[in-house]
C-alpha positions in Angstrom: 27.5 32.2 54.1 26.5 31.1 50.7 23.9 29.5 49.5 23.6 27.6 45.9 20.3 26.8 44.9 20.2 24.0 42.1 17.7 24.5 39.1 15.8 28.1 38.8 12.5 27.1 38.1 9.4 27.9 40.3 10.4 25.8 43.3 14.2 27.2 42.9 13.1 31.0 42.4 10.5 30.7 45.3 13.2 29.0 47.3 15.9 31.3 46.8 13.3 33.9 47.5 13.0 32.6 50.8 16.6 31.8 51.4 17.6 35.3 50.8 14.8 36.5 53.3 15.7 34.5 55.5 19.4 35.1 55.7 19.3 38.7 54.2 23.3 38.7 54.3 24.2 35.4 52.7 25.2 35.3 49.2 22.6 33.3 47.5 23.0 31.9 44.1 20.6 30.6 41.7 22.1 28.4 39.0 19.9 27.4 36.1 21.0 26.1 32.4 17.9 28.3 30.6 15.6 30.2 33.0 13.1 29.5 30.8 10.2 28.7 33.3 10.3 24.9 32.7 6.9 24.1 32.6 5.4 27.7 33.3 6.4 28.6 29.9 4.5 30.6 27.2 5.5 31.1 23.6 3.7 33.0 21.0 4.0 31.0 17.6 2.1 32.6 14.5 0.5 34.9 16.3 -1.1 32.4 19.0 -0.1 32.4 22.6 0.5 29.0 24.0 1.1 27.6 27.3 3.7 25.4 26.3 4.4 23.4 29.7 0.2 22.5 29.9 -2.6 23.9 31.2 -1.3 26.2 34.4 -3.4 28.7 36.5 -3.2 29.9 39.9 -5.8 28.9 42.7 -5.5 28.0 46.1 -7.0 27.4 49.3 -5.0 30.0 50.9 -6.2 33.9 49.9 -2.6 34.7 50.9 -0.7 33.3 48.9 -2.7 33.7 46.1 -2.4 37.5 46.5 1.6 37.1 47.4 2.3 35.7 43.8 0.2 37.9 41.9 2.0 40.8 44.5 4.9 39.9 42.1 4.1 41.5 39.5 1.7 41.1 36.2 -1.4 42.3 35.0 -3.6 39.3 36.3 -7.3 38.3 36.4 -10.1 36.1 38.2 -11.9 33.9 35.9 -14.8 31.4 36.7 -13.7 27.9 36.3 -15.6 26.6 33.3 -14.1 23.0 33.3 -15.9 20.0 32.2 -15.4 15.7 31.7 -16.1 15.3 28.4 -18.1 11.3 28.5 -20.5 10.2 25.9 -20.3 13.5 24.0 -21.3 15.3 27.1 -20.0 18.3 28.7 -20.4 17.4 32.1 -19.1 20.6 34.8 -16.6 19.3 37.2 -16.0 18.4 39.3 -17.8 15.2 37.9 -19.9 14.5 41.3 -21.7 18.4 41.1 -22.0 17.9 37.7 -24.0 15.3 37.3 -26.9 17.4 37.3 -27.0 17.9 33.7 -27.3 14.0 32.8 -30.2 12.5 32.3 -32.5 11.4 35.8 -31.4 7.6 35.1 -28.1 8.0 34.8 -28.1 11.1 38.0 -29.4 8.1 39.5 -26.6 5.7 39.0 -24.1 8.0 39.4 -25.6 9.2 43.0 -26.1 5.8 44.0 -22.0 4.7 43.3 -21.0 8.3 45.4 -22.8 7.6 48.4 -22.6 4.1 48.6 -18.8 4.7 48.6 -19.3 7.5 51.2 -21.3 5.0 53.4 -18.4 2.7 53.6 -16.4 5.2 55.4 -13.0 6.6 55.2 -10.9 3.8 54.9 -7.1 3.7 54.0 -6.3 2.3 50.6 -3.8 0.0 49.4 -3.7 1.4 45.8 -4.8 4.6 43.9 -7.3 2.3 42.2 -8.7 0.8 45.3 -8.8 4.8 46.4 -10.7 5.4 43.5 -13.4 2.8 44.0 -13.5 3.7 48.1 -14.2 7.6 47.3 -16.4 7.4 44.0 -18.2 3.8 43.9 -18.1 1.6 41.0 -20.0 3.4 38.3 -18.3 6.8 38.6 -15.1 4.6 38.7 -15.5 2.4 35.8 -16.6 5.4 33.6 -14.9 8.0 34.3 -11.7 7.6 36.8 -10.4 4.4 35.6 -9.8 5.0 32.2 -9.3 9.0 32.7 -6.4 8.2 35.2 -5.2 4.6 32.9 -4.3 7.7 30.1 -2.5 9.7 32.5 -0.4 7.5 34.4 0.0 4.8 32.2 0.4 1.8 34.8 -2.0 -0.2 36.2 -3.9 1.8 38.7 -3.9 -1.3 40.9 0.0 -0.6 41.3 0.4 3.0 42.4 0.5 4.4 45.7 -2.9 6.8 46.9 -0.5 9.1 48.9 -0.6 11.8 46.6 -4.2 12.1 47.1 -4.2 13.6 50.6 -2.4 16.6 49.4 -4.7 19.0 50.7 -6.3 20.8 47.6 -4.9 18.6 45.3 -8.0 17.1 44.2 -11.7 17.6 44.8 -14.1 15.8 47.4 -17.8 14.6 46.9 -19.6 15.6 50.0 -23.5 14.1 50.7 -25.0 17.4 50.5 -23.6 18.5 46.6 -24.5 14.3 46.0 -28.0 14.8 46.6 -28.6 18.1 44.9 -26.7 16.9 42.0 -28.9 13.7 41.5 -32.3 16.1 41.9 -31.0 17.8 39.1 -29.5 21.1 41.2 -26.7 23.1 39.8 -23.7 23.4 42.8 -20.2 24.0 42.6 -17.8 21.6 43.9 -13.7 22.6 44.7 -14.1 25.6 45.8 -10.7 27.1 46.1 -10.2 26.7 42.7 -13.9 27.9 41.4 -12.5 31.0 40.6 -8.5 31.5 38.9 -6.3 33.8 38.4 -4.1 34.0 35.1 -1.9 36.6 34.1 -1.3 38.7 31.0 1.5 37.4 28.8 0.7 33.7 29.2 1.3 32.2 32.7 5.0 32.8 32.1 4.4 36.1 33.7 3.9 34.3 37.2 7.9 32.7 36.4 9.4 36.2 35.2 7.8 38.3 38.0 9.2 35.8 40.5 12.5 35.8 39.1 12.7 39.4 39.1 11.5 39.6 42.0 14.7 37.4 43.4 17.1 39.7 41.5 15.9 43.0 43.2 16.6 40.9 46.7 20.1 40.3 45.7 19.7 36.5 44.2 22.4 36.1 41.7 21.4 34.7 38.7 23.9 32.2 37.3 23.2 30.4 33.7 24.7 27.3 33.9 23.6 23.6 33.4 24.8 21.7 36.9 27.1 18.8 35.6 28.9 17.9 38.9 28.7 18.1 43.0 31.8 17.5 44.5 31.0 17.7 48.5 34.5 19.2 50.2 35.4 19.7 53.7 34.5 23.0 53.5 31.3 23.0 51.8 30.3 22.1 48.1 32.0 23.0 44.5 29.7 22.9 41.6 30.9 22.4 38.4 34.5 22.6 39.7 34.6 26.6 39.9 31.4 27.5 42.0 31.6 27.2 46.1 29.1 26.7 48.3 28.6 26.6 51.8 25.2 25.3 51.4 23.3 23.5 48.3 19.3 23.5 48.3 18.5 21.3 45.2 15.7 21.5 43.2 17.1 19.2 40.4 14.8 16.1 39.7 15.8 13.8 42.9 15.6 10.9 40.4 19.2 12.6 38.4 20.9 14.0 41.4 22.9 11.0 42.7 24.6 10.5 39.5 26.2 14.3 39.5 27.7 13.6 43.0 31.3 13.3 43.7 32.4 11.1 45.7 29.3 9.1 44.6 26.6 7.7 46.7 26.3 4.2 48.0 24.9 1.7 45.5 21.4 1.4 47.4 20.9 5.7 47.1 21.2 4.5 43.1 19.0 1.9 42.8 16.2 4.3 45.1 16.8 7.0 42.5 16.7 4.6 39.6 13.2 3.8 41.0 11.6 7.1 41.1 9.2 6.9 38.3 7.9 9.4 36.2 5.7 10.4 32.8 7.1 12.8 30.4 4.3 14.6 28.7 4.1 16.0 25.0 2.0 19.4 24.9 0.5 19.8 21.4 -0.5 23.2 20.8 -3.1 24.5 18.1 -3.6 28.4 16.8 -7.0 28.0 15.4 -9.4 30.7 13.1 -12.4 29.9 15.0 -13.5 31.0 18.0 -13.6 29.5 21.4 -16.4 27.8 23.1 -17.0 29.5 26.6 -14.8 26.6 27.9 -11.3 26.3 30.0 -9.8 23.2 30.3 -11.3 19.9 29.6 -11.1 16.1 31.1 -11.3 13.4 28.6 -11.5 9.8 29.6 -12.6 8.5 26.2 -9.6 5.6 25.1 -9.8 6.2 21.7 -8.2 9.3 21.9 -4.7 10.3 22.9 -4.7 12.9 25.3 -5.9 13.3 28.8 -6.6 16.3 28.8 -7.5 19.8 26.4 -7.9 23.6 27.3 -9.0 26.4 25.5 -5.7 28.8 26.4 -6.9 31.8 24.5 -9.9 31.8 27.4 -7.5 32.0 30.1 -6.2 35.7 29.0 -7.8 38.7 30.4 -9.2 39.5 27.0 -9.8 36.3 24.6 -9.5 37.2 21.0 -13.1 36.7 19.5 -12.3 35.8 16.0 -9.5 33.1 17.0 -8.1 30.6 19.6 -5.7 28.9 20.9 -5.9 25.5 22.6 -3.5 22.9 24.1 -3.9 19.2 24.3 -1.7 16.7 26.6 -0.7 13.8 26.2 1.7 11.9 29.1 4.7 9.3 27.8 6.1 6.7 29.8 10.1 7.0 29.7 10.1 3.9 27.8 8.5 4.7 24.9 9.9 6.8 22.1 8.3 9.8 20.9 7.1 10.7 17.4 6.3 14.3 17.8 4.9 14.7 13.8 2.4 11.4 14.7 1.4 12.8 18.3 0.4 15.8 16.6 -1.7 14.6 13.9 -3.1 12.1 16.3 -3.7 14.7 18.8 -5.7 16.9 15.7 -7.3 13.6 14.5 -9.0 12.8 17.9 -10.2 16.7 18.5 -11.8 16.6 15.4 -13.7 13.3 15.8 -14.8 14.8 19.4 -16.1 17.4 17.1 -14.1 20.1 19.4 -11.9 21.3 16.0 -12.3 21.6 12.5 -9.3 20.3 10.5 -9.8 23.3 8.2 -10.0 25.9 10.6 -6.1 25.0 11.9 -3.7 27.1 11.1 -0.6 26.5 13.8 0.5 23.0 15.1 3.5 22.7 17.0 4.5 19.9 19.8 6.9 20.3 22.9 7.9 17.4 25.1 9.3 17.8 28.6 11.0 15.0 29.9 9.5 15.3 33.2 5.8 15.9 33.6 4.1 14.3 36.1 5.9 12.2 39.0 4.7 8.7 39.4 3.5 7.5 43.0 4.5 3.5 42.8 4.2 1.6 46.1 8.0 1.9 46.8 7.5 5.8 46.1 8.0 6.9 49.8 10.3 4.5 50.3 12.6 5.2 47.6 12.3 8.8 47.9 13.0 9.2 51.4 15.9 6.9 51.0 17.6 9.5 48.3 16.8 12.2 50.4 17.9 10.9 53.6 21.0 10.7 52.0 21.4 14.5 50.4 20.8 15.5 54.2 24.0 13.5 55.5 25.7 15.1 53.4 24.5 18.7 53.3 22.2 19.3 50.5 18.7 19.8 51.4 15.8 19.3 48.5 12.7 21.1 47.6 10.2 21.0 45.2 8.2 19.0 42.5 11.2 17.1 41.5 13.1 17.8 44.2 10.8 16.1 46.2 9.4 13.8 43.9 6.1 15.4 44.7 2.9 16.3 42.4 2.8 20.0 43.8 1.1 22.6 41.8 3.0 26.1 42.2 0.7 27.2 45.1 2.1 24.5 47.2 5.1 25.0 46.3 5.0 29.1 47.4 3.2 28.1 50.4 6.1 25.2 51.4 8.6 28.0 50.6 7.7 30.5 52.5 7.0 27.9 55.2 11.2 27.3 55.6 13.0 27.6 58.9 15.6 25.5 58.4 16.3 24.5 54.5 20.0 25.1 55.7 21.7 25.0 58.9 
């Protein structure tokens, strides 16, 4: 038997991982055009290391499966989350509902009063993220901090996406009564857990990528560099790019491009649910800086004046920060729409960290941008729909999908390892 997995990033590494332990004598291939990491990517550029794919680390609610990733090799080590909202020039600790203990007693007040009003109304099931939003947070944490910090990262009325990606489990925090209260009496807690203390490896986290791909090739994976252009499906299996059989394909290719490589092609409705998987590219503008970084990780800004969503102090991450310099990322998420100026992102991107007063303009000394076409899936009210659609489709025919993009999911990589190793039958 052999097995073709489709795109070697995380999800396809982890996956052929699994495949090949799974069915220890099947050939399994992984074909990939770069194996670059996609966005677990690291590049040093004068000098400064930079997570060039955003801010990535490695948590999880699962001791497990944090210990089988960093198993794979790498010099890694915990960290203390040190993560903070940035509203009204104040560094509050996140998650926002703990951290309200370091405002002022009117506005703990406020704040308290939105949280457990909304947790009095119960657990009700939401129409929209934005009605999710209010239901979980009240009002007040809603209309200053959510709404507009979630407005800047998805880009669409919040009135118009689906909440389904919420009830990931782990995928984002919870305020419970207990934390409410203390927070509002001016108590320090700490809120998510699972991801209070990180891990991050030497070497940028494209150490977690590499040690998973080696990983693959010592358990027989074949590593094939190769950008898929077509799937023609055959009585006897699959043939990729007109020279590669398979028996089997597990794709981890964005669900949204898939249909259009397949010969014969789909039926016209498999299209149009492709065509209306939506996504957000995202630009990552990263600074090398002669300064030194504030005790900091990664920070949430919901402030509209500025462009990105989110900033993090990179150099932090590493098991031993440089004290005379740093290195810090900013993103910034792009509908497909829109065109993309990198040289204006950038300087927009400096502009606004300098008004926060996070940078001085004179103390930058690299600036460089990367944009990745595919950042962050888009939940719209047809997601489900739409995606089920495609992949009930990929299944008639043989191909089975996994992954962020694959799946059309907003997985971080510890879902997607757990999910892996979770396979029984990815192929029949």
């Amino acid at each position: 038997m052999k097995v073709v997995v489709l795109g070697c990033g995380w999800s396809g590494v982890v996956a052929a991982l699994r495949l090949k332990s799974k069915y220890p004598s099947a050939g399994v291939v992984c074909l990939d055009k770069s194996f670059d990491g996609g966005l677990l990517r690291t590049e040093a550029v004068g000098g400064y290391l930079l997570d060039v794919g955003g801010s990535h680390v490695l948590f999880s609610r699962d001791p497990a499966v944090v210990n089988a990733i960093t198993a794979m090799g790498g010099r890694w080590v915990a960290k203390e989350r040190r993560a903070f909202v940035l509203l009204d020039g104040v560094f509050i600790p996140y998650p926002f509902e703990n951290g309200i203990y370091v405002l002022p007693p009117e506005r703990r007040a406020r704040y308290g009063l939105s949280l457990i009003r909304a947790l009095m109304q119960g657990d009700r099931r939401p129409e929209s993220f934005k009605e999710w939003i209010l239901n979980t947070f009240g009002e007040e944490v809603a209309k200053d901090y959510l709404i507009p910090y979630n407005e800047k990262i998805w880009k669409r009325p919040l009135e118009e996406l689906s909440a389904d990606w919420v009830y990931t489990p782990g995928r984002l925090p919870l305020p419970s009564l207990e934390d409410i209260v203390k927070a509002v009496a001016g108590m320090e807690t700490v809120g998510y857990r699972e991801q209070a203390v990180f891990r991050y490896p030497e070497g940028g986290i494209i150490t977690q990528y590499r040690s998973a791909l080696r990983k693959a090739e010592e358990a027989g994976v074949l590593l094939v560099k190769e950008e898929v252009k077509e799937v023609k499906k055959r009585a006897d299996g699959f043939l990729i790019n007109g020279r590669l059989r398979a028996d089997h394909i597990v794709s981890t290719l964005p669900l949204r491009d898939l249909p259009a490589m397949l010969d014969p092609p789909p039926p016209e409705e498999v299209f149009k649910a492709a065509g209306r998987l939506d996504y957000n590219s995202v630009a990552v503008v990263g600074l090398g800086l002669r300064a030194r970084a504030p005790p900091q990780h990664w920070i949430y800004v919901p402030d509209r004046r500025v462009v990105f969503h989110r900033y993090a102090w990179i150099s932090n991450y590493l098991p031993e920060p440089p004290e005379d310099r740093s290195a810090l990322i900013a993103e910034i998420t792009i509908p497909p729409s829109r065109e993309v100026d990198t040289e204006a992102l950038a300087a927009e991107a400096v502009r606004g960290l300098s008004e926060l007063g996070i940078v001085r303009e004179k103390d930058v000394e690299v600036v460089k941008v990367w944009l990745h076409k595919y950042g962050y899936p888009i939940y719209t009210r047809t997601h489900r729909q739409d995606r089920e659609a495609v992949e009930r489709y990929l299944a008639e025919i043989g191909i089975a999908t996994f992954g962020r993009w694959g799946n059309w999911h907003y997985w971080n990589t510890d879902v997607i390892y757990k999910k892996a190793m979770e396979i029984r039958n990815l192929v029949s």
